[in-house]
Each structure stands twice: as C-alpha cells, then as structure tokens.
N, C-alpha and C positions, 0 to 999 in steps of 0.2 A: 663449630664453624660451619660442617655441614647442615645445619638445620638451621644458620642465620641464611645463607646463601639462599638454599628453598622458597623461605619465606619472601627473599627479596626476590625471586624470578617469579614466585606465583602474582606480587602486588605488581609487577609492569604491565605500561600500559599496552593495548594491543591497538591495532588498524589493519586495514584490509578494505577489499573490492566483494559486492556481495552483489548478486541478482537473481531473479524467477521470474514466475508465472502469478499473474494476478487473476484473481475471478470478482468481478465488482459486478455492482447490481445497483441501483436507484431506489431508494423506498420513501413514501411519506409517513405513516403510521405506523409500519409494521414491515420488519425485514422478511421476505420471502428468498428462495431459490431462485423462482422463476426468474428470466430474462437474462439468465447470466451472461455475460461479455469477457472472452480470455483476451489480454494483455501482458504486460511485460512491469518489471521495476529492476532498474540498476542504479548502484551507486558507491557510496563509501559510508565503511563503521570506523569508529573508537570504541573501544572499551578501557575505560577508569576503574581499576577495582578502588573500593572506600574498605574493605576485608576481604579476606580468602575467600568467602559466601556472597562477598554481594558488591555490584558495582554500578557503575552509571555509562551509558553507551549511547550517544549521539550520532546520528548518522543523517545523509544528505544522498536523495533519490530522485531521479527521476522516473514518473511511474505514471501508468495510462490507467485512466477508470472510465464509468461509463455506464450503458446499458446493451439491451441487443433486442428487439421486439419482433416476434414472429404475429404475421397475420394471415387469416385466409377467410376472406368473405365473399359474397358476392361477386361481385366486382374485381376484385385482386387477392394475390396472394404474394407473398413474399418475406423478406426480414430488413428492417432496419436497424442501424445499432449508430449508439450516441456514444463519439469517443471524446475525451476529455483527458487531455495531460497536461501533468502537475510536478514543480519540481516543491517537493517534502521534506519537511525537518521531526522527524519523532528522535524525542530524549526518554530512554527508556530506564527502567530501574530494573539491573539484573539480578537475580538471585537462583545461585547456583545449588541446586538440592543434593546434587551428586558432584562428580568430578567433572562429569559431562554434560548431565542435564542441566538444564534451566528454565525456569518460568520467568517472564519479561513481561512488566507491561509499563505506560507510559503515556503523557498525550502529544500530537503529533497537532505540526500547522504544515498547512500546503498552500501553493501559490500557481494561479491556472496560467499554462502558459500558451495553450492553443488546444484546439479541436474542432470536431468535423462529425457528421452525420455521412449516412450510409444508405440510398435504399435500392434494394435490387429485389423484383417483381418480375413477374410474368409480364410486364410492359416494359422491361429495361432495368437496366439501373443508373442511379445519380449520384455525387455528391458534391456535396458544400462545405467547405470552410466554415468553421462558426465567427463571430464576432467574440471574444473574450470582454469587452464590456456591456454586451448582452448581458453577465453572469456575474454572480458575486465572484470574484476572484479569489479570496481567500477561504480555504478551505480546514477544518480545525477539529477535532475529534479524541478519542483514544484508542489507546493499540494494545493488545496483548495477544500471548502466544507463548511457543515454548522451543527451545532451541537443545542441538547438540553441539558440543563442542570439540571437536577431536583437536591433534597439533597444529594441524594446519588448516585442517577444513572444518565446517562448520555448516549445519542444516538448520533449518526449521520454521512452522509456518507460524503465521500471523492473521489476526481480525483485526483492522481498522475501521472502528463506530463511525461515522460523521455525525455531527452533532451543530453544524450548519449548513442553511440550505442554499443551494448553489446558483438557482434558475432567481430572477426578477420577474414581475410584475408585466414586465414588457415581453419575454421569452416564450416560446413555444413550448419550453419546458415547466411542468408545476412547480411555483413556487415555493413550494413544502419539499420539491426534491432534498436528500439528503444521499450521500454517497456513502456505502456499503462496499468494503473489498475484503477478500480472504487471499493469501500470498502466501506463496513458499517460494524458499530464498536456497541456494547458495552462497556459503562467503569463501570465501579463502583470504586467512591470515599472511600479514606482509613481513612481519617480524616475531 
C-alpha cells in the first residue's frame, strides 16, 4: 500500500507562480551576444507527469524581449534599446533525469502586446510608444533548458529560438529580425 500511495503522489499534477530575468537580443542570420537587453518574465506553470520520468508542462507569461544598441560616432553617442512585450504560451516536454534535475524543451507561441524604443545620448533622451501593427504580432519558436526541482521551489534557465520575424516591411526594424532570449526563472510550487 505504501508503494501504491508513492506512486500516486509522484503522478499529481503540479502548478505554481514562476519569474526571472530575461537577456534577449535581435538576430537576423546569426545569434550573437552583442546588444543584449535585461528584462523580466512572470507567470504561471502546470506540470502533467504522462510517468515518474517524463511529463508535459504548459505555462502562460508575460515577458519583455528586445534589443539594446550602443553607439559612439562622430556626431553622437549614446544607447538605445527596443522593448517588446509578449504575453507567451510554451508547452514543454519534461524529462526528469534525476529526482531533481530535468531537461525541458518544447515550442512556444507569443503574442505582442505593446512596446517602446529608448534613446538616451549626449543630446537627451527620448521615447516612443511603438505601434504593435507596425509588427508581426505573433511571435513562434522553441524553448529548451534544464530545470531543478526541489519541494517547493524550483530553478532554472531557458533559450527561446524565435523562428519568425517580427519587424514588417514598413518598420524601422529589419524585417529578418527574429527574437533571441535566454531566461532564468524562479517558480514556487502551489500544491
């Protein structure tokens, strides 16, 4: 009885409140470092185990990506940075290697729900509001990374690929932009 019991508290499901710190960057051809732009993501998890090893986890965030451009020529100097936030759906596929660890990955859709430019120079600074139908609004990629899981709490980071591009034809941004983020999260478990 006590190993039927186990079994049935390891297969419930979990939910919780999870957030961190994003580092997003803009790339067309080629992800680099450069430009990077810290931000934020908060939201809510489930996790479905399907077995003791492996489960399925759906979660719903809202989360800021972007760029950050430093310049110094001639003429000016300064940084701007392009913010961009997105409320995000990634379903991820869990697989627990330990007790604790796990490796997670999955594909993830986002939806633009506003953003703003930044620029602040040795002549001032400005900013603006973007237009969100300037921009593709849906935003669509895959996510992996690797997670701990203690009782209650829960760590760990993530790479979100984008794999569409965000800027139009009509936008000051290149149309090849595709959005790049790396995240570490807190969660804390609610049951």
């Amino acid at each position: 009885m006590t190993f039927t019991s186990a079994q049935a508290q390891e297969k419930t499901a979990a939910y919780g409140f999870k957030g961190g710190l994003n580092f997003s960057n803009l790339y067309t051809d080629t992800v680099d470092d450069n430009n990077v732009l810290t931000g934020f993501n908060a939201g809510l998890y489930a996790k479905f185990p399907i077995t003791n090893s492996i489960a399925i986890q759906p979660e719903i965030s809202y989360t800021t990506k972007g760029a950050e451009f430093v310049y110094n020529n001639a003429i000016a100097n300064g940084t701007s940075t392009f913010n961009v936030n997105y409320i995000e759906v990634p379903v991820l596929l869990v697989v627990n290697v330990t007790d604790n660890f796990n490796i997670h990955a999955g594909p993830y859709a986002a939806y633009m729900v506003s953003g703003k430019t930044t620029n602040d120079s040795n002549f001032g600074s400005t900013q603006r509001e973007l237009d969100t139908d300037d921009f593709n609004k849906f935003d669509a990629g895959i996510s992996g990374g690797v997670g701990i899981d203690l009782d209650v709490v829960n760590f760990g980071v993530r790479y979100n690929y984008g794999l569409t591009k965000i800027g139009k034809d009509n936008s000051f941004l290149s149309s090849d932009a595709k959005n790049s983020v790396l995240n570490v999260y807190v969660g804390l478990r609610l049951n």
